[in-house]
C-alpha positions as CSV (number, residue, x, y, z in Angstrom):
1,X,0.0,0.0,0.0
2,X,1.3,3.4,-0.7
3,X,2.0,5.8,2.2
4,X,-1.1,8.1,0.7
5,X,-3.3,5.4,1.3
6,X,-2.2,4.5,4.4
7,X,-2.6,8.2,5.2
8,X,-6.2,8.2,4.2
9,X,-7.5,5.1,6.2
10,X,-5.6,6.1,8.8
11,X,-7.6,9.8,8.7
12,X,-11.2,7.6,8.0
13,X,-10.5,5.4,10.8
14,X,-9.6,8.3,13.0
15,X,-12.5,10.1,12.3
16,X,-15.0,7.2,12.6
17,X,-14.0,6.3,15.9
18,X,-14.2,10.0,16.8
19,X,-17.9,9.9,15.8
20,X,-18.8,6.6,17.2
21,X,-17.2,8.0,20.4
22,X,-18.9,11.6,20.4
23,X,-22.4,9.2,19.4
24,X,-21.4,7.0,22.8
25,X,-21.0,10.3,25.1
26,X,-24.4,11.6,24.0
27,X,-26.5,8.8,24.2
28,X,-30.1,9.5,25.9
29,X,-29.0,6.5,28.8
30,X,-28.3,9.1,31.3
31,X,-31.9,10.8,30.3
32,X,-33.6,8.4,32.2
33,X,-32.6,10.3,36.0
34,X,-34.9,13.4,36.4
35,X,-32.6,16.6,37.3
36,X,-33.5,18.9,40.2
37,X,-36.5,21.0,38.9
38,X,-37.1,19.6,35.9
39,X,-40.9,19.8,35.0
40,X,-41.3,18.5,31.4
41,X,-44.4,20.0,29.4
42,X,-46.8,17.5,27.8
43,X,-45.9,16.3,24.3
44,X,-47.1,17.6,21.1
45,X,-49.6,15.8,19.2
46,X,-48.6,14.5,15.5
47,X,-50.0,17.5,13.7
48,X,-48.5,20.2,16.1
49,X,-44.6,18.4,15.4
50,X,-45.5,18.5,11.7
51,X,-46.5,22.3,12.1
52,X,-43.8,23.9,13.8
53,X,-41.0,21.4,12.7
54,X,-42.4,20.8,8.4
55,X,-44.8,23.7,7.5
56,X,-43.3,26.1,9.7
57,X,-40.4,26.4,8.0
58,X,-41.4,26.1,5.0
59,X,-43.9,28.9,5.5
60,X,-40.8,31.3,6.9
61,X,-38.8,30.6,3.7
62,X,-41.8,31.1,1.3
63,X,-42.3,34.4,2.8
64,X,-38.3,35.5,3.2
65,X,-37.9,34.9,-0.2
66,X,-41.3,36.8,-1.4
67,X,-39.5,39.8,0.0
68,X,-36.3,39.1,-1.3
69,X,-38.3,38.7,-4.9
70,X,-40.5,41.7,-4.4
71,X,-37.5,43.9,-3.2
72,X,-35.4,42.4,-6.3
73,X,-38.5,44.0,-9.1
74,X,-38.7,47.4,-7.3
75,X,-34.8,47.5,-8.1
76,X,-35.4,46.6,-11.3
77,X,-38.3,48.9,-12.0
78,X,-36.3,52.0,-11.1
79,X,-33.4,50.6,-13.7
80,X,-35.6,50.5,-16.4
């Protein structure tokens, strides 16, 4: 094997075991043990997840780049 090989599997293998290390040190085991004043909410249904995390989103996006379009045809308006 050359020595650029070498030095490539050497860099994957350092960096996998860095991940599977940094996945082992936040695993939700220790998530089990309530801390001092911690008072969880109740959960959100299936359509309030979909809202805030999917269409919400999407929704702030849709609208930043409305204004980014509408500002961009007033600037070209004036040009013409």
């Amino acid at each position: 094997m050359s020595n650029k090989v070498k030095n490539h599997a050497l860099r994957a293998g350092t960096i996998t075991a860095g991940t599977a290390l940094m996945l082992l040190m936040s695993s939700p085991a220790f998530a089990l043990t309530r801390d001092d004043g911690d008072d969880p909410g109740p959960g959100l249904s299936v359509v309030e997840t979909l809202g805030l995390y999917v269409a919400l989103p999407i929704v702030l996006f849709l609208v930043i780049a409305g204004l980014v379009m509408a500002g961009d045809k007033s600037r070209k308006a004036e040009k013409s």
